[in-house]
C-alpha positions as CSV (number, residue, x, y, z in Angstrom):
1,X,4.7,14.2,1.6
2,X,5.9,10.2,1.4
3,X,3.5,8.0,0.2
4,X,3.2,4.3,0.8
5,X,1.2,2.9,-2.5
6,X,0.1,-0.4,-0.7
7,X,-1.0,-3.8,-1.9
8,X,-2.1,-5.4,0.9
9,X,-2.8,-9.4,-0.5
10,X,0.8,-10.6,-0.3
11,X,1.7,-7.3,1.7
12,X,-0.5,-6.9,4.9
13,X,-1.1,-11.0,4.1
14,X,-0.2,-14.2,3.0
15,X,-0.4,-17.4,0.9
16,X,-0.5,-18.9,4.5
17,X,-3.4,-17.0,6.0
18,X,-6.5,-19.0,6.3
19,X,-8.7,-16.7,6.2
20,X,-10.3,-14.8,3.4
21,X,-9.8,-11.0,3.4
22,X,-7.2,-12.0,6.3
23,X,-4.3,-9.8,7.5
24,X,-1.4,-10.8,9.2
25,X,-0.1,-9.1,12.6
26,X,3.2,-10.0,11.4
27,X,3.2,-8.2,8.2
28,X,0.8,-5.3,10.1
29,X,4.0,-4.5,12.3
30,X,6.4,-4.4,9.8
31,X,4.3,-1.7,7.8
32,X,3.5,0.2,11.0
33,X,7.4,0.6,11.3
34,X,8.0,2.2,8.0
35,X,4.8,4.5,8.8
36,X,6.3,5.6,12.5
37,X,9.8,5.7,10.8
38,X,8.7,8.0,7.8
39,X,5.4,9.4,8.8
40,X,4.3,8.4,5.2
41,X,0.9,8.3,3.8
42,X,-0.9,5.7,2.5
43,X,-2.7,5.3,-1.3
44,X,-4.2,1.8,-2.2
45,X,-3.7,0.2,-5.0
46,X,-5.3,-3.1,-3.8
47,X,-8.4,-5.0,-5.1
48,X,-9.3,-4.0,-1.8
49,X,-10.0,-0.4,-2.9
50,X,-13.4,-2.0,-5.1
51,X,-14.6,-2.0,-1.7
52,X,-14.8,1.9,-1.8
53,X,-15.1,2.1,-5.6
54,X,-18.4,0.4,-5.8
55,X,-19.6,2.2,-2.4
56,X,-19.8,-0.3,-0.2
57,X,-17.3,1.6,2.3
58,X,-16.1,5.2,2.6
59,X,-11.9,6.4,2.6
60,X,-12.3,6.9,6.4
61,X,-14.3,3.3,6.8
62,X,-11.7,1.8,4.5
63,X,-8.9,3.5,6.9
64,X,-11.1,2.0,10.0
65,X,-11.1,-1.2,8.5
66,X,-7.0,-1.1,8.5
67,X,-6.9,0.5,12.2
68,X,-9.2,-2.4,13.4
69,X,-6.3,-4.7,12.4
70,X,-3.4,-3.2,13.9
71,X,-2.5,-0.6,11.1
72,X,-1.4,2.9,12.4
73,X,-2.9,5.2,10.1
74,X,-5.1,7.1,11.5
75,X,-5.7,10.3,8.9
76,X,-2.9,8.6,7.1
77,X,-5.2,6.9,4.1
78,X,-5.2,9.5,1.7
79,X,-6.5,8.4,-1.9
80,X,-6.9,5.2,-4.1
81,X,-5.9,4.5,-7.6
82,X,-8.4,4.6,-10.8
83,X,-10.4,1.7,-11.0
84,X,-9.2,-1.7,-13.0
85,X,-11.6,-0.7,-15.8
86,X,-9.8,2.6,-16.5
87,X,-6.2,1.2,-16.6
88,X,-6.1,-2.2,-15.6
89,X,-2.0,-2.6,-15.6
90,X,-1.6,-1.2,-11.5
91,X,1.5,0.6,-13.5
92,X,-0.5,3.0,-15.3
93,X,-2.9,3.4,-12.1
94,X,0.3,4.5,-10.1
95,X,1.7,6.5,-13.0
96,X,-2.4,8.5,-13.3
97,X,-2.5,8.9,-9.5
98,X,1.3,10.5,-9.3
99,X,0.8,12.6,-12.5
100,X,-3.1,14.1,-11.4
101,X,-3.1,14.4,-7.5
102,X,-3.2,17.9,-5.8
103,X,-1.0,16.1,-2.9
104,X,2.9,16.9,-3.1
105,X,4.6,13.6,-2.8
106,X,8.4,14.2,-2.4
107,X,9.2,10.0,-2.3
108,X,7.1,7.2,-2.3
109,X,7.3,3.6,-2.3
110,X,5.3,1.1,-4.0
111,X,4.6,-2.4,-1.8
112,X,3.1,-4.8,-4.2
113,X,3.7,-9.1,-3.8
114,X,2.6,-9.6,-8.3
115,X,2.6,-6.5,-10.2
116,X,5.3,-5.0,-12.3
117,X,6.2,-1.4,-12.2
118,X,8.7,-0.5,-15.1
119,X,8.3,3.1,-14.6
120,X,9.1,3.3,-11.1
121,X,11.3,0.3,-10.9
122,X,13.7,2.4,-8.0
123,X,10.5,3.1,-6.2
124,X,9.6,-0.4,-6.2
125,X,9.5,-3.4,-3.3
126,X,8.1,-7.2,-4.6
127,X,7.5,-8.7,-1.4
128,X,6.6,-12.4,-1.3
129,X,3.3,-13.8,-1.3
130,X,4.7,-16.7,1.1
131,X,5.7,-14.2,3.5
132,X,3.8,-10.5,3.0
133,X,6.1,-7.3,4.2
134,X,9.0,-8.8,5.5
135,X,11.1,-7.0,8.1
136,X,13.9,-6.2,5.1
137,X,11.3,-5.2,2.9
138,X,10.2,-2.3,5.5
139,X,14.0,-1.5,6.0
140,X,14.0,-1.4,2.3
141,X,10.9,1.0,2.2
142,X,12.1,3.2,4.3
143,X,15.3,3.8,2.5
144,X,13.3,4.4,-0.6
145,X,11.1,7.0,1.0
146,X,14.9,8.9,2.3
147,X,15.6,7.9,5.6
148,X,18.6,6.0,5.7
């Protein structure tokens, strides 16, 4: 399985969007290319992914939440990282999730505008908060998760 571990403020969006909790169709088409290209999956490793931690929304409402803004995952969002208060450093989050899933990822990618991953620095794509998921960046991805 190829997993897409996804940021999405400074990924899906950026420092341009107006709107809080906004995503960009820009950025939105540029993922959905790496997910028709690879037929990845997708974990979050977001702030976004409180929303589900705390209750407020479900994996599948979470999923409906991305489909409602152009994302083409349907049955794609498969998990979410520990929570901040676990292991704050996204890193270590990644690192828990690869180590104790039941899912067998053969490549992954990591799309994340702020964090640093040292462990997985080959796996890794800092995209640009100005900008979100760039075409290159998804070109990028795809030849991360084997493809090119």
């Amino acid at each position: 399985m190829k997993i897409i571990f996804l940021d999405i403020d400074g990924v899906l969006n950026n420092n341009k969007t107006k709107i809080i909790w906004g995503i960009e169709r820009e950025c939105v088409t540029n993922l959905n290319h790496i997910l028709l290209k690879t037929n990845a999956n997708i974990v979050l490793i977001s702030s976004w992914r409180n929303l589900i931690i705390e209750g407020h929304l479900k994996l599948s409402g979470f999923e409906y939440l991305l489909r409602s803004h152009g994302v083409n995952c349907m049955d794609r969002l498969v998990g979410l990282t520990p929570p901040d208060d676990v292991f704050f450093e996204r890193w270590n989050q990644v690192e828990f999730f690869i180590k104790n899933t039941k899912l067998e990822i053969d490549s992954f990618v990591i799309l994340d505008d702020c964090e640093d991953f040292p462990n997985y620095p080959d796996n890794y794509i800092q995209t640009d908060a100005l900008t979100g998921l760039t075409k290159k960046d998804a070109e990028q991805a795809i030849e991360i998760l084997g493809l090119k």
